[in-house]
C-alpha positions in Angstrom: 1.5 -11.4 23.9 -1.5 -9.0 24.2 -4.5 -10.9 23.6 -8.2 -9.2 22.5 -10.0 -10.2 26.5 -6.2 -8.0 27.6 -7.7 -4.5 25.8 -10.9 -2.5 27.1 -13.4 -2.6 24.6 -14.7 1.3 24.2 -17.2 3.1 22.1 -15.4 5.3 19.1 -17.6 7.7 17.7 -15.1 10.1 14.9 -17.2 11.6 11.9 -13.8 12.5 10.1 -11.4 10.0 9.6 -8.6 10.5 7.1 -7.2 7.6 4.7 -5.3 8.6 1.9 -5.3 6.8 -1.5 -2.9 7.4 -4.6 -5.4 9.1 -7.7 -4.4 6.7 -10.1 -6.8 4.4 -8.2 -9.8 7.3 -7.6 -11.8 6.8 -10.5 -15.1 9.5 -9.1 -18.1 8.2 -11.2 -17.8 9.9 -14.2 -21.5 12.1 -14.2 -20.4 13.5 -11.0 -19.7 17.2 -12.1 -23.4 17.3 -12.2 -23.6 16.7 -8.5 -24.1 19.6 -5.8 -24.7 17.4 -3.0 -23.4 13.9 -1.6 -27.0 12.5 -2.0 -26.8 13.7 -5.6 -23.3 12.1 -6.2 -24.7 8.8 -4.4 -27.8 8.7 -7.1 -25.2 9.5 -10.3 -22.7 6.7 -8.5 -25.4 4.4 -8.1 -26.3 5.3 -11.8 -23.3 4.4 -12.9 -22.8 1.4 -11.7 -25.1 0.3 -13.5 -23.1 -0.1 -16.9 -19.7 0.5 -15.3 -17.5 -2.4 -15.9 -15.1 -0.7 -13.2 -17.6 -1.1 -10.3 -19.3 -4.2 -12.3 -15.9 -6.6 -12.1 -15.6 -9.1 -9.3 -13.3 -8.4 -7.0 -10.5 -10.7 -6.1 -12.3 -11.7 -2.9 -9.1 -13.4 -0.1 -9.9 -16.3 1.3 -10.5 -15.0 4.6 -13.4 -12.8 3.5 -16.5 -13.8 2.7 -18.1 -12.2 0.2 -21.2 -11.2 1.9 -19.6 -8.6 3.9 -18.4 -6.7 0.8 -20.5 -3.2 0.0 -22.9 -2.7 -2.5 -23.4 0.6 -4.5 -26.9 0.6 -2.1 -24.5 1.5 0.7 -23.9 4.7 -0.8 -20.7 6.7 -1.8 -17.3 5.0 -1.3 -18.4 1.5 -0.8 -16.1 0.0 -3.9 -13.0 1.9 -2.1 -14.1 -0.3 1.1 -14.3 -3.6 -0.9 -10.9 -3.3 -2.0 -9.4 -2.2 1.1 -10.2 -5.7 2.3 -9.9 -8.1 -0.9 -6.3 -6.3 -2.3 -3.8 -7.4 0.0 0.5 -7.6 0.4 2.1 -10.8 0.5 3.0 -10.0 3.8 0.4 -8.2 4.7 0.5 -5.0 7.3 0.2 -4.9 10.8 -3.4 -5.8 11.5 -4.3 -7.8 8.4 -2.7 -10.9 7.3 -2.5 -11.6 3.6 -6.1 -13.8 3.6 -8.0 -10.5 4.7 -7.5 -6.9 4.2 -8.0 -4.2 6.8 -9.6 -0.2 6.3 -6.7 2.0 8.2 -7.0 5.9 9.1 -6.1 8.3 11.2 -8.1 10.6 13.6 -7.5 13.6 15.8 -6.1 16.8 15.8 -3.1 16.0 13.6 -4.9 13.5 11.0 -3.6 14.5 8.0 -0.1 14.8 9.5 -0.2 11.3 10.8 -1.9 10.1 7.2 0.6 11.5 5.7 3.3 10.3 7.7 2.2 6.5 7.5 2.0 7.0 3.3 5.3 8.8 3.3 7.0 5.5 5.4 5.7 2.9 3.4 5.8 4.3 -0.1 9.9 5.5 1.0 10.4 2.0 2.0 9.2 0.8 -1.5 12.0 3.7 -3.1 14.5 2.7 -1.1 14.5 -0.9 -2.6 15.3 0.8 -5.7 18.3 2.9 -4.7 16.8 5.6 -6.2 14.6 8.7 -4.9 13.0 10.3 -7.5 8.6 9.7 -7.6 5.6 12.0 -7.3 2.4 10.8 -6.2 -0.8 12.2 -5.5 -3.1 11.3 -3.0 -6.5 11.9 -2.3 -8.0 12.1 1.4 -10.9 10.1 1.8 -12.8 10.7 5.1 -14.8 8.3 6.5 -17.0 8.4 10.0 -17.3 5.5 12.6 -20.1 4.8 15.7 -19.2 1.1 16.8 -17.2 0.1 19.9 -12.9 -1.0 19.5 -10.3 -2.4 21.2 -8.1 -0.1 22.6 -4.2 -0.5 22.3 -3.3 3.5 22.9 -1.9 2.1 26.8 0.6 0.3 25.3 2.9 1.9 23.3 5.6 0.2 24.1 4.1 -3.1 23.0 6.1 -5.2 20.2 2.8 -4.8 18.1 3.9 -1.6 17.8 7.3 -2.0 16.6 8.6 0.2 13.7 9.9 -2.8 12.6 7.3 -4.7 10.2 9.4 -8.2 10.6 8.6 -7.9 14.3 5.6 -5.5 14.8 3.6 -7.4 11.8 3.3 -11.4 13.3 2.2 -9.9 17.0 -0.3 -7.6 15.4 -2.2 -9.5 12.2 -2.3 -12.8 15.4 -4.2 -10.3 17.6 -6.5 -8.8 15.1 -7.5 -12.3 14.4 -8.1 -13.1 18.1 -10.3 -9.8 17.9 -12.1 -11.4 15.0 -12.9 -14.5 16.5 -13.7 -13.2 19.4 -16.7 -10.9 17.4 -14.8 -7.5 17.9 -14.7 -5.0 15.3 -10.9 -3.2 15.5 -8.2 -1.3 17.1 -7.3 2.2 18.0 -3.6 2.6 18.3 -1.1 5.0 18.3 0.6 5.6 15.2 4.3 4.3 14.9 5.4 7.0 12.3 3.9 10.1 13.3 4.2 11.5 17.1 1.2 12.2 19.1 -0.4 10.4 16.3 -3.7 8.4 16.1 -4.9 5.3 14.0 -7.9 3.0 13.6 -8.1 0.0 12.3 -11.7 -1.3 10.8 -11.7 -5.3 10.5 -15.2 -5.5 8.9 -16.6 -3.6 5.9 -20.0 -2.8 6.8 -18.0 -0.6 9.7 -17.0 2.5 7.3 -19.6 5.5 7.0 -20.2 8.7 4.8 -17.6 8.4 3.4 -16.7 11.5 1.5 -13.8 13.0 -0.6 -11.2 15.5 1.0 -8.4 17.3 0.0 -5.3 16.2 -2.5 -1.9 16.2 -1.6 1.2 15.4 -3.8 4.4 13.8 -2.7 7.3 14.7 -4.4 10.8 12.8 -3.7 13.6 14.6 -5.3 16.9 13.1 -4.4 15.9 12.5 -0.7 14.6 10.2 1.3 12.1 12.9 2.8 9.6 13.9 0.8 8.1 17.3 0.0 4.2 17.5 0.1 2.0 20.0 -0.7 -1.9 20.4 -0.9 -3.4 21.0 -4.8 
């Protein structure tokens, strides 16, 4: 099993990282139609939160987080979507984060939203298929995000069980060798992604890690009978 001393250890500097997030849970603070800049909508969210019992509830912080590394509203735009990125978790978890921490995962490159869209797409089909039945729209929003810190770098082995498409075998290897990472003081992985070719994927194990982050573009995913979805940009 690949172990964190295994990976070289490089600086990743990206300014626009894509994760995608279903609208239901995008609540935008509520003044920020009167915004023309991200500093403005900073001030109105920071206003906001004030008397917001949305961004004023405690989270339900996982035992393998302490809560001094969650965001404050003094961190700027984005910093509740952070928190709960790492305190709402799966049973099972996902393929760098066990069930007692959560993870911040996005894609980079020249085919981000492809390969965002391609990792939503898997998981949320995997959830329909459990039903027998293929018929859901959901929209998304991007959320972009930058990052200046250094990761561990999994991109030379593809081929590594970590990798897996299979989450019953892929998961174990993967959430053991983020923690070894952890321990060991490290910050993340770059990886290739397993559902979209030529794809690439980051994983941030600490909050404080995600920067400016900014809204993108919306995309709805529309599952009509198939097990491939159409999407489309509104």
């Amino acid at each position: 099993m690949i172990n964190a001393a295994d990976l070289e250890c490089r600086d990743f500097n990206a300014d626009h990282t894509i994760r995608l997030i279903p609208t239901a849970y995008f609540n935008e603070p509520a003044l920020s139609p009167l915004a023309d800049s991200p500093d403005e909508l900073d001030i109105l969210a920071e206003i906001e939160g004030l008397t917001s019992a949305r961004l004023t509830a405690p989270l339900p912080v996982p035992d393998g987080l302490d809560p001094a590394e969650l965001r404050s509203e003094a961190d700027g735009y984005g910093w509740s979507y952070v928190n709960a990125a790492f305190c709402y978790t799966r049973a099972q978890g996902n393929r760098f984060n066990g069930p007692l921490r959560g993870a911040w995962y996005a894609s980079f490159g020249e085919n981000a939203i492809q390969t965002a869209q391609a990792e939503v797409a898997w998981h949320l089909t995997r959830e329909l298929e459990a039903t027998g039945i293929f018929d859901n729209t959901t929209a998304y929003r991007e959320l972009i995000a930058g990052f200046n810190s250094k990761f561990h770098d999994l991109t030379p082995y593809p081929q590594n069980v970590i990798l897996n498409k299979s989450p019953a075998i892929a998961y174990p290897a993967g959430q053991a060798l983020a923690q070894d990472i952890l321990a060991s003081g490290g910050n993340g992985l770059i990886y290739p992604s397993v559902r979209q070719t030529k794809g690439h994927c980051i994983v941030a194990l600490r909050p404080n890690l995600v920067q400016n982050i900014r809204q993108g573009n919306q995309w709805v995913f529309t599952w009509s009978g198939s097990a491939l979805p159409e999407i489309i940009r509104t």
